[in-house]
C-alpha positions as CSV (number, residue, x, y, z in Angstrom):
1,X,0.0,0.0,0.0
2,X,1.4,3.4,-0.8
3,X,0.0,7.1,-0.7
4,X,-1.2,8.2,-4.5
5,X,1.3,10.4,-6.5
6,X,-0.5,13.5,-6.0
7,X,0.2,13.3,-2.4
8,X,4.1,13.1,-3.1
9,X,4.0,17.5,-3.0
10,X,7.4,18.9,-1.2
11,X,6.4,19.8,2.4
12,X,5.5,23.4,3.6
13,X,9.0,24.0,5.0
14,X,7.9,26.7,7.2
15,X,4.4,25.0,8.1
16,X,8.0,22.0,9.5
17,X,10.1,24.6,11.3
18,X,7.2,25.6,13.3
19,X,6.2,22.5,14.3
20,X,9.8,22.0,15.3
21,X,9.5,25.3,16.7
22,X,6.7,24.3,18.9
23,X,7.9,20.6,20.2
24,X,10.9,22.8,21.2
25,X,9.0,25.4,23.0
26,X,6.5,22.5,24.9
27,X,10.4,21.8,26.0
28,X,10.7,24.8,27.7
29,X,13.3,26.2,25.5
30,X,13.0,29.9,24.9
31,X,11.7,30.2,21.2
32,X,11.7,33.1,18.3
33,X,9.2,32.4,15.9
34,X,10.1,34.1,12.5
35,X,9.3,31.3,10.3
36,X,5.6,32.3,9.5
37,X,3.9,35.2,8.2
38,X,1.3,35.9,10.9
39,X,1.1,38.7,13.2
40,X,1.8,39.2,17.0
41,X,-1.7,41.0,17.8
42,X,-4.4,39.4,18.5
43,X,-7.8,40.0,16.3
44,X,-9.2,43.7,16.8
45,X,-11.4,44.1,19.7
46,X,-14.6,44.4,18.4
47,X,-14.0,40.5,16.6
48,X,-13.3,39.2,19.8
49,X,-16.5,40.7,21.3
50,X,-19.0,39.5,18.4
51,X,-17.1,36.2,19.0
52,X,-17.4,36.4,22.8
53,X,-21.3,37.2,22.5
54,X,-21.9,34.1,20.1
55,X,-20.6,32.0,22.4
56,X,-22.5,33.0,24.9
57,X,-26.0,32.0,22.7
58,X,-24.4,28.3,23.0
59,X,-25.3,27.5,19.6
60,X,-22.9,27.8,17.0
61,X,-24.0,25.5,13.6
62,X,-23.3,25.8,10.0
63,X,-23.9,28.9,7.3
64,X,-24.6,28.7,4.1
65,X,-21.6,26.9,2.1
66,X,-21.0,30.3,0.5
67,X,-21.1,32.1,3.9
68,X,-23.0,34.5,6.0
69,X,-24.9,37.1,3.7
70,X,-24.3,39.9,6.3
71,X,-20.5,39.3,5.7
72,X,-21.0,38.9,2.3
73,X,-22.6,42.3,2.1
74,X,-19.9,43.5,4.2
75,X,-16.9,42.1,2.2
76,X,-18.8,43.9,-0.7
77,X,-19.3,47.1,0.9
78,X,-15.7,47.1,1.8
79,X,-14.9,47.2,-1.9
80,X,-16.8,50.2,-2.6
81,X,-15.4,51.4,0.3
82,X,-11.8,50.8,-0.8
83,X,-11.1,50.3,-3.8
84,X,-14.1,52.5,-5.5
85,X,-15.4,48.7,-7.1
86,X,-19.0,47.8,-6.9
87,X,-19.6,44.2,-6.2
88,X,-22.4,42.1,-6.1
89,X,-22.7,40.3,-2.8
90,X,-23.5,37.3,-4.5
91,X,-20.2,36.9,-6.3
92,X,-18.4,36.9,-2.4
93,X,-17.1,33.5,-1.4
94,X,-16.2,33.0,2.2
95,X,-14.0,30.6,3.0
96,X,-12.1,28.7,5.2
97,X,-8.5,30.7,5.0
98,X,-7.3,31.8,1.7
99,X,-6.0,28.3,1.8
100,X,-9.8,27.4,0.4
101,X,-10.0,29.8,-1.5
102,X,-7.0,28.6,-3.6
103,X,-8.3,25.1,-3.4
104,X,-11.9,26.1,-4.8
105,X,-10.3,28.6,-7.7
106,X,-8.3,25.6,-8.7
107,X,-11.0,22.9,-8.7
108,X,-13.3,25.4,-10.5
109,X,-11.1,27.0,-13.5
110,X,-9.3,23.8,-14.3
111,X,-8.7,20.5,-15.6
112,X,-6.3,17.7,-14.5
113,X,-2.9,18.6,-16.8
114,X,-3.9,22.0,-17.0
115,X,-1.0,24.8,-17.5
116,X,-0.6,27.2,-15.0
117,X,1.9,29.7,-14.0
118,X,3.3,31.2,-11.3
119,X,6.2,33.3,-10.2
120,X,9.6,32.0,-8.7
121,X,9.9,32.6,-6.3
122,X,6.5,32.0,-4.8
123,X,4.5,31.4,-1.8
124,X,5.6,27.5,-1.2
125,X,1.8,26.5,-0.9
126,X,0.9,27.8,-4.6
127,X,3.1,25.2,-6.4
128,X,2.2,22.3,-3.7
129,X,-1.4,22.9,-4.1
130,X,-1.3,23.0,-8.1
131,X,0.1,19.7,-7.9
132,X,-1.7,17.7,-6.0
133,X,-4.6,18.6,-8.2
134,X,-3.2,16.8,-10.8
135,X,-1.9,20.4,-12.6
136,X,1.3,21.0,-14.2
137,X,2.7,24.3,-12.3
138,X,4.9,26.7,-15.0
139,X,7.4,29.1,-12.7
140,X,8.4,31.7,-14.4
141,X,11.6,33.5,-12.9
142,X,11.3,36.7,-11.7
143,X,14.1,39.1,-10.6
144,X,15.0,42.8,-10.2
145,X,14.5,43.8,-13.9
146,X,10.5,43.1,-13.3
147,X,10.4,43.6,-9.6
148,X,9.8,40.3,-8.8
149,X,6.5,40.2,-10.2
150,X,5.6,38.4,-13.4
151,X,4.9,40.4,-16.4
152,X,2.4,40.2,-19.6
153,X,5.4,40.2,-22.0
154,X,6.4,36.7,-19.5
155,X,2.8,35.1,-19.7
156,X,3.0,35.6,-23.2
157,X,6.4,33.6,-24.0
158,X,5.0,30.8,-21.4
159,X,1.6,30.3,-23.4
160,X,3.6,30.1,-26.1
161,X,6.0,27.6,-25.0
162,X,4.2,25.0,-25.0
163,X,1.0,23.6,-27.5
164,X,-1.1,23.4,-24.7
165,X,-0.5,26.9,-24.1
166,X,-1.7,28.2,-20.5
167,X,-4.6,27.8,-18.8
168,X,-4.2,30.1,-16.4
169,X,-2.3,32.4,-14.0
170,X,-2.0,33.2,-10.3
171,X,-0.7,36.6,-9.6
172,X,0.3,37.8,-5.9
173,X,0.5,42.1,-5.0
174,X,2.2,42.1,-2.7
175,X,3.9,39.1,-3.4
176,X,5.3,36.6,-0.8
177,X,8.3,36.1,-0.4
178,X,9.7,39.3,-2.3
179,X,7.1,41.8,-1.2
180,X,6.3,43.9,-4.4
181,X,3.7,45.1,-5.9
182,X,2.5,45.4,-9.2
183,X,2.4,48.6,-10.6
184,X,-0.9,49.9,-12.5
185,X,0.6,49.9,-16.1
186,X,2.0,46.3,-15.4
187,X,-1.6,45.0,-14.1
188,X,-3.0,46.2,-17.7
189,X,-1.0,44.3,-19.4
190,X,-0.9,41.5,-17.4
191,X,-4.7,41.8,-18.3
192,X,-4.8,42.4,-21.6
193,X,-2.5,39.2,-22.1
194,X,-4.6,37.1,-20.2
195,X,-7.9,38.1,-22.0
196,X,-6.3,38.0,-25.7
197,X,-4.8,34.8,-24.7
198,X,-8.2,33.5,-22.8
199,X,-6.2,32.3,-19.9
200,X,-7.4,32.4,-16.3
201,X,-6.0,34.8,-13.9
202,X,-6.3,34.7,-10.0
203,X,-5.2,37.9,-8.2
204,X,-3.9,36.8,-4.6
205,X,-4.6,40.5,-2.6
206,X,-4.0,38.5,0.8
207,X,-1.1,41.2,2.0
208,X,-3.3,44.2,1.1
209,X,-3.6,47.2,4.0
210,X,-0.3,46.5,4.5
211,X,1.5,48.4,2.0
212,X,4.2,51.4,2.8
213,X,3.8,53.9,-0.4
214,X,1.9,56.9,-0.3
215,X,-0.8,55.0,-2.9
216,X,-3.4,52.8,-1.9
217,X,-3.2,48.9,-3.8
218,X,-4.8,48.6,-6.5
219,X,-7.7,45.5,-7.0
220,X,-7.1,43.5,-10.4
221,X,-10.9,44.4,-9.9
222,X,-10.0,48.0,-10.9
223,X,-9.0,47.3,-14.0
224,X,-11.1,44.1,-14.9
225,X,-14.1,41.9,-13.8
226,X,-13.8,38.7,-15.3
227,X,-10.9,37.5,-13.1
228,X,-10.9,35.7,-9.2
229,X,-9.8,37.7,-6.5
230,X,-9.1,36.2,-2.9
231,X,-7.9,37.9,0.2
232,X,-8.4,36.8,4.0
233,X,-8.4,38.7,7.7
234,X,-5.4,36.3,8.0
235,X,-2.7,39.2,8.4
236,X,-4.2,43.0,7.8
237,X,-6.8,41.5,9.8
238,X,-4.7,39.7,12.8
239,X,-6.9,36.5,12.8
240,X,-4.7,33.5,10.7
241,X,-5.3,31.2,13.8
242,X,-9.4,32.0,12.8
243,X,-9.1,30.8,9.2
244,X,-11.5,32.7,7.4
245,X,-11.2,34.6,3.9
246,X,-12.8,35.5,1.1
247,X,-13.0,35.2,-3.2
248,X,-14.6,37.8,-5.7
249,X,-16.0,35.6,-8.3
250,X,-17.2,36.6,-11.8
251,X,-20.7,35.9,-12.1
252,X,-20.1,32.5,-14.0
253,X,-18.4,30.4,-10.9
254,X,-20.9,31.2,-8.3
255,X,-22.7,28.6,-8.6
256,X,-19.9,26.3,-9.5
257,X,-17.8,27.2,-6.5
258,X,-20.9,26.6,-4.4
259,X,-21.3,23.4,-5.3
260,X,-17.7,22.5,-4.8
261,X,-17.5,24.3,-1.1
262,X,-20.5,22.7,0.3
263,X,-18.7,19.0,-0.1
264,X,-15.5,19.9,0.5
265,X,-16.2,22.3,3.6
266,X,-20.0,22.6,4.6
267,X,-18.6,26.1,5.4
268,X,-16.4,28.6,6.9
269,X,-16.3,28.7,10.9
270,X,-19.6,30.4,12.1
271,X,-17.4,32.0,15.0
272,X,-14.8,33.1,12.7
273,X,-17.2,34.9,9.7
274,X,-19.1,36.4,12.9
275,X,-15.8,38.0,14.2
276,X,-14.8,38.7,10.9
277,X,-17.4,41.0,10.3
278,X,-16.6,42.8,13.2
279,X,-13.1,43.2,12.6
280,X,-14.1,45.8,9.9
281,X,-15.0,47.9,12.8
282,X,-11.3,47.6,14.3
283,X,-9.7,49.7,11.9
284,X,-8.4,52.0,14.2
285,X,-6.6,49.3,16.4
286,X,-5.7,47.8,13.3
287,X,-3.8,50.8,12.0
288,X,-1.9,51.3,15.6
289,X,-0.3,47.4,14.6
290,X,0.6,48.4,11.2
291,X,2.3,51.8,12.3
292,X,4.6,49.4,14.1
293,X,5.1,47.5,11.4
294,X,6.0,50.6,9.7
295,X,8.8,51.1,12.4
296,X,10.3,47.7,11.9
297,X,10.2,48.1,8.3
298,X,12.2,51.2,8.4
299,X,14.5,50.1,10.8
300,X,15.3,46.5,8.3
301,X,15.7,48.9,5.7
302,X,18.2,50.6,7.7
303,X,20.5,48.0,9.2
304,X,19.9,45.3,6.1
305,X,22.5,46.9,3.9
306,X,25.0,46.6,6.9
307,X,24.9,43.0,6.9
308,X,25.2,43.2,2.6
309,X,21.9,42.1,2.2
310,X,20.5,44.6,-0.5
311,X,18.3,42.3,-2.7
312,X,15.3,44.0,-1.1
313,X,13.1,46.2,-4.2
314,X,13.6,49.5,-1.8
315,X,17.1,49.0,-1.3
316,X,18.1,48.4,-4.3
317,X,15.9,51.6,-5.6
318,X,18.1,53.4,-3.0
319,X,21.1,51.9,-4.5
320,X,20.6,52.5,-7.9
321,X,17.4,53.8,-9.1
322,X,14.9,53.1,-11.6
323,X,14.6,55.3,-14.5
């Protein structure tokens, strides 16, 4: 008897080294975590209250598979809010993590030995997910000459590569590990590529609220609707132990990621959507954690080049910059 081939994915290395982390820790040892992305304050005040208050009605059951319509409405209102994007509360998928959300996009855009791309380097879990789903994962290098983010001009070469051209692409601003984001002319032609080549794009906005610039991101929604958006109050949000996000869908996979979530997870934690609609009311708390981010970045950015470590996009824009 042996596992199926699928299963044979390379393990989430940092998903290892905190386990590690942790045995070590239940040891007594004194123990650093830096070896996941999640963020040292707890949820905002006013998600721990709606949970609190749930709890206390002793009844927590299921929602619907696509998730409570008052946080659907919220998540839409939020893009209004935002990004100046009306949505229909009926394209919101909440889900269990943006971990789901991944899972459902896949299942619903594509085939077993489907093409798809993504950039190298890349959020671990993107590359171990495609594959065991049966698809074949294209990395396309990325480096300082397209700030670490994949380009149209890329996608182009890569559907062209091979016969079976691409069938889609996932797309991260700001990217993990490298941080970057992609900048407004890029995201047209990222766009315009995708739609003249009718490939599939997913825009992972998980890291948005947290950028440094004096803009505000930018939503793939701004510039098109026909493309999957997911995002989770994972780290903006301070709530990754609550696993709960969310996916903009175009109008034509509602219904099929529906039907897909309601086998695979029933639905999203009741406790967690309830707190997660409250955590848009923490916004203020929520901006006092991301000043201090804002300290620690500077100070990185400060004391990085000291130890020769300059491969960093504002660093290097220090160094030498971009014309």
């Amino acid at each position: 008897m042996k596992p199926s081939d699928r299963a044979n994915v390379e393990p989430f290395h940092a998903m290892d080294i905190m386990s590690a982390a942790n045995k070590l820790k239940a040891e007594g040892d004194d123990v650093i975590f830096m070896c996941v992305g999640q963020p040292a304050a707890p949820a905002p005040k006013p998600a721990l209250e709606a949970a609190s208050n749930l709890l206390k009605d002793g009844r927590v059951g299921y929602t619907n598979a696509m998730g409570l319509s008052s946080l659907r409405e919220r998540i839409a209102r939020h893009y209004q809010d935002y990004y100046d994007v009306k949505i229909s509360p009926e394209r919101v998928a909440v889900t269990t993590g943006s971990s789901a959300g991944f899972n459902l996009a896949f299942l619903s855009l594509f085939d077993v030995g489907d093409r798809v791309a993504i950039a190298s380097p890349a959020y671990p879990a993107y590359r171990n997910i495609l594959k065991a789903l049966g698809l074949e994962v294209v990395e396309i290098e990325v480096d300082e000459t397209t700030r670490w983010q994949i380009t149209g001009e890329q996608i182009g070469w890569a559907d062209a590569a091979d016969p079976k051209g691409l069938a889609g692409v996932l797309i991260a601003s700001p990217g993990n590990p490298t941080g970057t984001s992609i900048l407004r002319d890029e995201m047209q032609e990222i766009i315009d590529m995708c739609k003249k080549k009718h490939i599939h794009l997913i825009s992972d906005e998980i890291y948005h609220g947290l950028s440094y610039n004096s803009e505000r991101e930018h939503s793939a929604l701004n510039f098109t609707q026909n493309v999957v958006v997911i995002n989770s109050f994972s780290k903006y949000y301070c709530m990754t132990g609550w696993r709960v996000g969310w996916m903009i869908l175009p109008e034509y996979l509602e219904r099929p990621v529906e039907r897909i979530a309601q086998s695979l997870y029933i639905s999203a934690p009741t406790l967690s959507q309830v707190a997660a609609q409250a955590a848009f009311d923490g916004s203020d708390e929520l901006e006092q954690v991301k000043s201090g981010y804002a300290k620690n970045r500077a100070y990185f950015l400060q004391e990085l080049p000291k130890l020769g470590i300059t491969e960093i996009l504002p660093i290097l824009q220090c160094l030498k910059p971009h014309k």
